[in-house]
C-alpha positions in Angstrom: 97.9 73.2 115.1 99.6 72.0 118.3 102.9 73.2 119.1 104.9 70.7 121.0 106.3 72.0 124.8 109.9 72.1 123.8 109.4 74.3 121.1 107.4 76.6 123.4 109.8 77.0 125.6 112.6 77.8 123.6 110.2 80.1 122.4 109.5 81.6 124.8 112.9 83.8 125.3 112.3 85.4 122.1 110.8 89.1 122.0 106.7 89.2 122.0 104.5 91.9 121.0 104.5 93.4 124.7 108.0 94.6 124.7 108.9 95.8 127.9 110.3 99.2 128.0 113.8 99.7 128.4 115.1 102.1 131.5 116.6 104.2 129.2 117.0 104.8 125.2 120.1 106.4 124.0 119.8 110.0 122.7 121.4 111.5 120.0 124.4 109.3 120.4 127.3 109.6 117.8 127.7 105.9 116.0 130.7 106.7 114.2 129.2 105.6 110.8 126.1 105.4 108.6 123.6 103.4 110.5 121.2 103.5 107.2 123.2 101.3 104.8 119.9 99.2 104.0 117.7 102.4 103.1 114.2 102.9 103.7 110.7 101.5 103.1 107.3 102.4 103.0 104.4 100.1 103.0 100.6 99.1 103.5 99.1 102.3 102.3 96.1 103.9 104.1 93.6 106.6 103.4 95.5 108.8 106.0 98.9 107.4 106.0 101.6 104.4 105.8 104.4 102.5 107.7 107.7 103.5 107.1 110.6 102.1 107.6 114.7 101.4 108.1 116.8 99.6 110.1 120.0 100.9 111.9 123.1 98.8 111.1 126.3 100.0 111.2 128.1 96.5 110.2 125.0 95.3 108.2 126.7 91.6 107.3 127.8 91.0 110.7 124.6 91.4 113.0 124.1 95.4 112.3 127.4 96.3 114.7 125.2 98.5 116.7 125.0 99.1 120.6 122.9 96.9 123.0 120.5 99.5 123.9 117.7 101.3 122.2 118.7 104.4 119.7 116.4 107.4 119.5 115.6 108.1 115.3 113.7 110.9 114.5 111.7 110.6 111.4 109.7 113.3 109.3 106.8 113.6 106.6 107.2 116.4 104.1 104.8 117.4 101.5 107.4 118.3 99.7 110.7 116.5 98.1 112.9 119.2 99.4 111.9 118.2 102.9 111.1 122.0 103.1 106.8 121.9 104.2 106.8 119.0 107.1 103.7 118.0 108.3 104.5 114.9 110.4 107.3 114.5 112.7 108.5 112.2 115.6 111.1 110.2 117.2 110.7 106.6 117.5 112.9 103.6 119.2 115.0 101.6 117.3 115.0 98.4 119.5 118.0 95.8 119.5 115.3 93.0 120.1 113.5 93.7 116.7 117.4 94.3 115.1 117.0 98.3 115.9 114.4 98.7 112.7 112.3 100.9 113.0 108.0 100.7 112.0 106.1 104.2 112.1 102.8 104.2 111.4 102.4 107.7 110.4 98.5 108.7 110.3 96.5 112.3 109.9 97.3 112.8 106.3 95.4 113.5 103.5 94.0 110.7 101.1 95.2 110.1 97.5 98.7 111.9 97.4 102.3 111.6 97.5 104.3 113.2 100.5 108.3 112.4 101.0 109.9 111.0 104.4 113.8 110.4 106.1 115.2 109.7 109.2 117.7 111.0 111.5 120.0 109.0 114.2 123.4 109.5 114.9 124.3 112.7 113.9 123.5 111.1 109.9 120.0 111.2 107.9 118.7 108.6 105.7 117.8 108.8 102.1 114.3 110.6 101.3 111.9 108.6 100.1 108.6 108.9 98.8 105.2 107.6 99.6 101.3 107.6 98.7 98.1 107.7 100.9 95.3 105.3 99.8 92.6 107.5 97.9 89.4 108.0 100.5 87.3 104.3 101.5 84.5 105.9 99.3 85.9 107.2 96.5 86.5 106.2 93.0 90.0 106.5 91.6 90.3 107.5 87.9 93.5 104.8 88.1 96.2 102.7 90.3 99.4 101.8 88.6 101.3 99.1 90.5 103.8 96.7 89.6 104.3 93.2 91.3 107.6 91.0 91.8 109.0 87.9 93.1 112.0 85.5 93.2 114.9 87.5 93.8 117.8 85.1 94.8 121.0 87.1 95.0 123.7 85.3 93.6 122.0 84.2 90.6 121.9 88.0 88.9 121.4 91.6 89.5 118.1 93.6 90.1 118.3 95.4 87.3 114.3 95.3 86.8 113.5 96.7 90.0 115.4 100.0 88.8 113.5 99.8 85.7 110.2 99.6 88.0 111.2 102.2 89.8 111.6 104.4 86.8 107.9 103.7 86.2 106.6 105.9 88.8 104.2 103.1 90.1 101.9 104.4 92.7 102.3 100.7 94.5 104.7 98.0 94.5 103.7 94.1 95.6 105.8 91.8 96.3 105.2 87.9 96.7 107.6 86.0 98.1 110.8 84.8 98.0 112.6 87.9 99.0 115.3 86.5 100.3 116.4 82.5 99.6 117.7 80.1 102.7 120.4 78.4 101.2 124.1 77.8 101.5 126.9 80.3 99.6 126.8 78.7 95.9 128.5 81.5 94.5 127.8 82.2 90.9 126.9 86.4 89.6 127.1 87.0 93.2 127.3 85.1 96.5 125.9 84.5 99.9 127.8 83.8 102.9 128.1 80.6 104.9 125.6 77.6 105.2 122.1 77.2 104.7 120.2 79.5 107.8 119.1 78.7 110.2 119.3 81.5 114.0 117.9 84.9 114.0 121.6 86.0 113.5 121.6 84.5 110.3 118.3 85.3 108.8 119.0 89.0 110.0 122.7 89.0 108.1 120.8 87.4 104.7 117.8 90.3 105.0 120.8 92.6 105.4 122.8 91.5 102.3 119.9 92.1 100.0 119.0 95.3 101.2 122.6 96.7 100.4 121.4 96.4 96.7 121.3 99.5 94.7 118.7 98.7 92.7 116.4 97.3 96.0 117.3 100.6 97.9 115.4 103.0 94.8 112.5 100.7 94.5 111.4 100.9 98.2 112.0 104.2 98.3 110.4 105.2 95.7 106.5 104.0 96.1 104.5 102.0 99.2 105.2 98.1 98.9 102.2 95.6 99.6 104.4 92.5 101.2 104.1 89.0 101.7 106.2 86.1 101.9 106.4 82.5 100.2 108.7 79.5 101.3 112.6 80.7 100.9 111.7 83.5 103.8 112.2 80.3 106.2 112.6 77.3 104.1 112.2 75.6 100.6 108.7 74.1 100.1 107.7 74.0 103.6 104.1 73.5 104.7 103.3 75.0 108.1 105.7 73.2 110.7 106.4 70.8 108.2 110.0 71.4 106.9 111.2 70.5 103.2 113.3 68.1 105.0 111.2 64.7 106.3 114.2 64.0 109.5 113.8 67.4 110.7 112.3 67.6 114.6 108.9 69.5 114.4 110.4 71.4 117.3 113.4 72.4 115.7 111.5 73.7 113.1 109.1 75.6 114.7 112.2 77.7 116.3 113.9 78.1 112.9 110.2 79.6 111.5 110.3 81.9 115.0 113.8 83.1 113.6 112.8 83.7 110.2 109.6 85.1 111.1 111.1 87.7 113.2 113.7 88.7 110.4 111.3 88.8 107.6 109.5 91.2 110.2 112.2 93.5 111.0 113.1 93.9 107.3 109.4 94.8 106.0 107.5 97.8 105.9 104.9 96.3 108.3 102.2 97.2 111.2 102.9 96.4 114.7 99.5 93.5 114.0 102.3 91.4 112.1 104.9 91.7 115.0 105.2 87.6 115.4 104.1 85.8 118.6 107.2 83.2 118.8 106.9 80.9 115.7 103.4 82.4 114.4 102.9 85.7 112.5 99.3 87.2 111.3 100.3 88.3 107.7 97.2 88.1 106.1 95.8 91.4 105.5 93.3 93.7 103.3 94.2 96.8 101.7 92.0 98.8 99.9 92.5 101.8 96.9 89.2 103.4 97.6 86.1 101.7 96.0 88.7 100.6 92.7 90.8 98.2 94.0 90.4 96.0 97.2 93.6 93.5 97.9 93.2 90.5 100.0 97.0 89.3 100.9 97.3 86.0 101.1 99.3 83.5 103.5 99.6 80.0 101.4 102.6 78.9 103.5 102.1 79.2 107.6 98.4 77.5 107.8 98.8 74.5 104.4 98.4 71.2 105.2 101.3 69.3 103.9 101.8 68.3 99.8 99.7 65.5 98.9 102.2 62.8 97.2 105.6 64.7 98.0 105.8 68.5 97.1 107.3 68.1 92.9 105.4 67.6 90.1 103.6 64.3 89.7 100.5 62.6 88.5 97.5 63.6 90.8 97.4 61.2 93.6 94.8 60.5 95.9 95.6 62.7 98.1 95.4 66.1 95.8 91.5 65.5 96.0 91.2 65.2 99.5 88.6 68.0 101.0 90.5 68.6 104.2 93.7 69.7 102.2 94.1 73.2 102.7 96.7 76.3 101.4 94.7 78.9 103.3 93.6 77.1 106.6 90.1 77.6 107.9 90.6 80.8 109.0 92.3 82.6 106.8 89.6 80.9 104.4 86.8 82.2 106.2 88.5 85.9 106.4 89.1 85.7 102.7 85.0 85.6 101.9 83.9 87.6 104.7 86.0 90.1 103.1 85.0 89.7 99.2 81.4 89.5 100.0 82.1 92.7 102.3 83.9 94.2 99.0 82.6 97.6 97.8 85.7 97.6 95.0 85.6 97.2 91.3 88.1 94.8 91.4 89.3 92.3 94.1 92.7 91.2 93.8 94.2 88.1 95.5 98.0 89.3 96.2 99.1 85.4 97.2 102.1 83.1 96.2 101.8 79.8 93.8 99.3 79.2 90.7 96.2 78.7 91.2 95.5 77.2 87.1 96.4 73.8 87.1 98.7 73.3 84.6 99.6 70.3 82.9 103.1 70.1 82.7 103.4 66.7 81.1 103.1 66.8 76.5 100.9 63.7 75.7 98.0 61.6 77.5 100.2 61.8 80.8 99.1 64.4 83.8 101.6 65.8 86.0 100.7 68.8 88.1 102.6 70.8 90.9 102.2 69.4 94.4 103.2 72.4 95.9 100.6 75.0 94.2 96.9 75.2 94.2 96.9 72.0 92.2 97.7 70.1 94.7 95.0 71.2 96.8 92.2 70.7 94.1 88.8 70.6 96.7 90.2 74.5 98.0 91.2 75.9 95.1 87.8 74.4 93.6 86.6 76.4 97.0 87.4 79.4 96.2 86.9 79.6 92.6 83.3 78.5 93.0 83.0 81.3 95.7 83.9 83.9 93.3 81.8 82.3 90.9 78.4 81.9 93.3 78.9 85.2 95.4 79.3 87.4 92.0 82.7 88.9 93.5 83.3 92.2 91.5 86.0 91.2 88.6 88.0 89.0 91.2 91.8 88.5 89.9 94.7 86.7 91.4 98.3 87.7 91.7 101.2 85.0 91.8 105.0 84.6 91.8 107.1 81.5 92.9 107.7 80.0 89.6 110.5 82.4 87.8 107.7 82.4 84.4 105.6 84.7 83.0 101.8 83.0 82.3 98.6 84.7 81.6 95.9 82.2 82.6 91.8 81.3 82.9 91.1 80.5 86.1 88.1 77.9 85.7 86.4 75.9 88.1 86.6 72.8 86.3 90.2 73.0 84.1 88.9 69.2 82.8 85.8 71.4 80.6 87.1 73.0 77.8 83.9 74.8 77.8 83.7 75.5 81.5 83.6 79.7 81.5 86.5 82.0 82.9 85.2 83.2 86.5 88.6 85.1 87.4 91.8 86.4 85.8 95.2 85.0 87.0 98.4 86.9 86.1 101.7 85.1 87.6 105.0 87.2 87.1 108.2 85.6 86.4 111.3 86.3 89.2 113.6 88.9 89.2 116.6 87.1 89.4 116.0 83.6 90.3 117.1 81.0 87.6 119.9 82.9 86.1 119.3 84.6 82.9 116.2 82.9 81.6 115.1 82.2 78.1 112.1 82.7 76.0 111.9 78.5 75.6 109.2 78.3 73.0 109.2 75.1 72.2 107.7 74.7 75.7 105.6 77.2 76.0 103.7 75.7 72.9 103.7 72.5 74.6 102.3 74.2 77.7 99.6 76.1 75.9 98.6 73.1 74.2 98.2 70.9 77.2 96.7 73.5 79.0 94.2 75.5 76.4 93.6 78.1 79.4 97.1 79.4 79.3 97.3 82.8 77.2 100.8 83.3 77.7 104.0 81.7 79.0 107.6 82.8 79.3 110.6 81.8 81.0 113.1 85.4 80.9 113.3 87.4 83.8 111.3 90.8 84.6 108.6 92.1 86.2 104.4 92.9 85.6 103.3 96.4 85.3 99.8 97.1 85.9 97.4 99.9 85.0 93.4 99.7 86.9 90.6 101.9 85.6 86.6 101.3 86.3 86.2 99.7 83.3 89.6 98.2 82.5 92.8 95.8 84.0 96.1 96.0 81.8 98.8 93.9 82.6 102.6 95.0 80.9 104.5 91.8 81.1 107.9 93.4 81.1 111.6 91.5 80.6 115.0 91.4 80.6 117.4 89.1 78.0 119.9 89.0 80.9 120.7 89.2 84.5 124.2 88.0 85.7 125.6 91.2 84.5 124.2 94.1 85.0 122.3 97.2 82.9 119.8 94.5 80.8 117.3 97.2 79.2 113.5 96.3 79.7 111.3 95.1 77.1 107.8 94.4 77.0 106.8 91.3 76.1 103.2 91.5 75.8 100.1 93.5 77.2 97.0 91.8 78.4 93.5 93.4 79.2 90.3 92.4 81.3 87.4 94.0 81.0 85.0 94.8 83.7 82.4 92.1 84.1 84.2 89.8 82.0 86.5 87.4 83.3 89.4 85.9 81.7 92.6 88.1 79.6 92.4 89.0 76.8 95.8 90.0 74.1 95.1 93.9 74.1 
């Protein structure tokens, strides 16, 4: 896409990947305070290491309160919780143009095992947390046990279920999308601050105010986190430089994505390849668990074309058929096969944002389908699901958040067959937080499943998915909470589903 010469400009002034050094980094200063309020972070396991992560902020809500100038952190890899046998050590920068956070990526461990981490600036150290390497490229795990979120808008309820994931022991956390939300204070369990954001000031103070949650805090310290991002990062619904909003300048947009870009950056446990480059930001990624599990994390916001009728939920237009529509974009497309067919894994997992089953969401002869998910985009989700069909991808299975529901679903390549086989397995988790309390609705969810005879499950309360991977077998945990706006819910499970290798589609277990 072509990004107009105003934009560009204005662009320009922000930080690039080839930071200049400064003359001189502050060392060992005294801060007069805790500069590690938002906690730490690991992320994008390896074979022989991991990013870690913090950010220094001393006045977290008010643009971190720290000095202009680079701060020395040292930071340390133990193989031991006590902090007692270190094997990595090193001091790194904490940069005022990337907010002073701070991305290590610590290599030259061993494969397939949990070592412990912290920082040091200021005279204080950070929490410890704790991390995993990826088992060896060729070797074959007995198990991975992961858990994967979404949705977690802050002033509708607490985060109690990320304590309760925590307390899992997961080996791996994913998240996918909507980590923080754009919008103005609408204060209800617990409130934002100020208008709808929009600068880098902002975006960095909204990052900030979620990661002073508890319940956050244990969950990233306690496992690696697989990240990416859906459309409250930078803006509701939008499609590439295409804002929610039809009067917005393309321009103005494209330095509001450059903002939020950079903040979603600086608050992620993420390689210096995702550093942005002025309104773009390569987030697609692969990350394998030896031969067991390969991930392909997808990017269905910065490369879409735009939704085909409007972005709500409507009849199928013209335009939802249209072969040039695209969520992926060409390349990311391209990437996504190269990498399945490259695939040695048992399973391939698609770690990406909206539904990919196209629901009905209309009772009676009537269709309405989401504009903004796969459905809208019929000839590329038809794409792809034909790919894993023709190219016998090994046990291919798709990840999703965005819609603050459980649903167990088929994925077919034609949803109008009733007959047409299950060629992939799609599990969506529900949100966090987003939407309030939630509630089991049943009525609807027997409408749904009877429009839609793919759909094994739906539910509207809040939670999380737990997820246990073998050889031979994929259980999915759909875990929930009866309430969020106060907090201490306990955690149920709802239902457990299985697939077995070689044949697609969930079954109840």
């Amino acid at each position: 896409m072509t990004m107009h010469r105003r934009a560009f400009l204005s662009l320009a002034s922000l930080p690039t990947v080839a930071l200049r050094a400064y003359p001189q980094v502050r060392r060992n200063p005294r801060l007069g305070g805790d500069p590690f309020q938002l906690g730490v972070a690991s992320g994008d396991p390896a074979p022989d290491g991991f990013v870690l992560w913090t950010r220094l902020a001393l006045d977290p809500l008010n643009g971190g309160g720290m000095p202009g100038e680079p701060i020395d952190v040292r930071w340390q890899v133990a193989a031991d919780e006590n902090m007692r046998r270190p094997v990595r050590q090193g001091v790194a920068a904490a940069d005022p143009r990337l907010g002073h956070s701070v991305h290590v990526e610590v290599a030259g461990l061993d494969p397939d095992r949990w070592y412990w981490y912290r920082f040091a600036a200021g005279g204080e150290e950070s929490a410890v947390g704790r991390a995993r390497t990826a088992p060896a490229p060729n070797a074959q795990p007995e198990r991975l046990r992961f858990a994967f979120a979404s949705c977690q808008h802050y002033e509708s309820g607490y985060y109690t279920a990320y304590k309760h994931m925590a307390d899992e022991n997961p080996d791996m956390i994913v998240h996918l999308g909507d980590y923080i939300y754009e919008g103005a204070a609408n204060p209800r369990v617990r409130a934002h601050r100020g208008g709808e954001i929009k600068s880098l000031y902002d975006y960095r103070n909204r990052h900030a105010l979620y990661r002073t949650d508890a319940d956050l805090q244990r969950a990233h310290a306690a496992c690696p986190w697989l990240v990416t991002w859906d459309d409250h990062e930078l803006d509701n619904n939008y499609a590439a430089q295409v804002s929610e909003e039809p009067d917005i300048d393309i321009d103005d947009f494209l330095t509001r994505r450059a903002h939020a870009y950079r903040a979603y950056y600086e608050h992620m446990p993420l390689r210096a390849a995702q550093i942005p480059q002025g309104a773009d930001m390569l987030l697609y990624r692969r990350c394998a668990y030896g031969r067991l599990v390969n991930f392909a994390v997808l990017d269905t916001r910065q490369y879409r074309t735009d939704q085909p009728c409007g972005d709500r939920t409507k009849p199928p237009c013209e335009g939802v058929f249209d072969p040039a529509a695209t969520l992926l974009g060409e390349r990311q497309e391209k990437w996504l096969f190269a990498a399945l067919e490259r695939s040695p894994a048992a399973w391939n997992v698609l770690a990406q944002q909206v539904m990919m089953a196209r629901a009905d969401r209309e009772p009676g002869d009537e269709v309405k389908i989401s504009m903004d998910q796969w459905s809208g985009y019929d000839a590329d989700r038809k794409r792809v699901l034909r790919f894993f069909e023709e190219s016998k991808v090994s046990n291919p299975v798709v990840l999703t958040g965005d819609i603050h529901a459980h649903w167990v679903n088929d994925l077919k390549v034609d949803f109008d067959d009733e007959n047409s086989p299950a060629v992939a397995s799609e599990f969506v988790g529900t949100s966090i937080s987003s939407s309030g309390d939630g509630s089991p609705r049943e009525d609807y969810a027997e409408s749904i499943r009877r429009e839609n005879p793919f759909v094994k499950l739906y539910n509207a309360q809040r939670g999380y998915v737990s997820c246990e991977v073998t050889p031979e077998c994929w259980t999915s945990a759909y875990r929930v909470l009866d309430y969020v706006t106060r907090p201490g819910a306990p955690r149920k499970t709802l239902a457990e589903f299985i697939v077995e290798s070689g044949r697609p589609g969930p079954a109840p277990a």
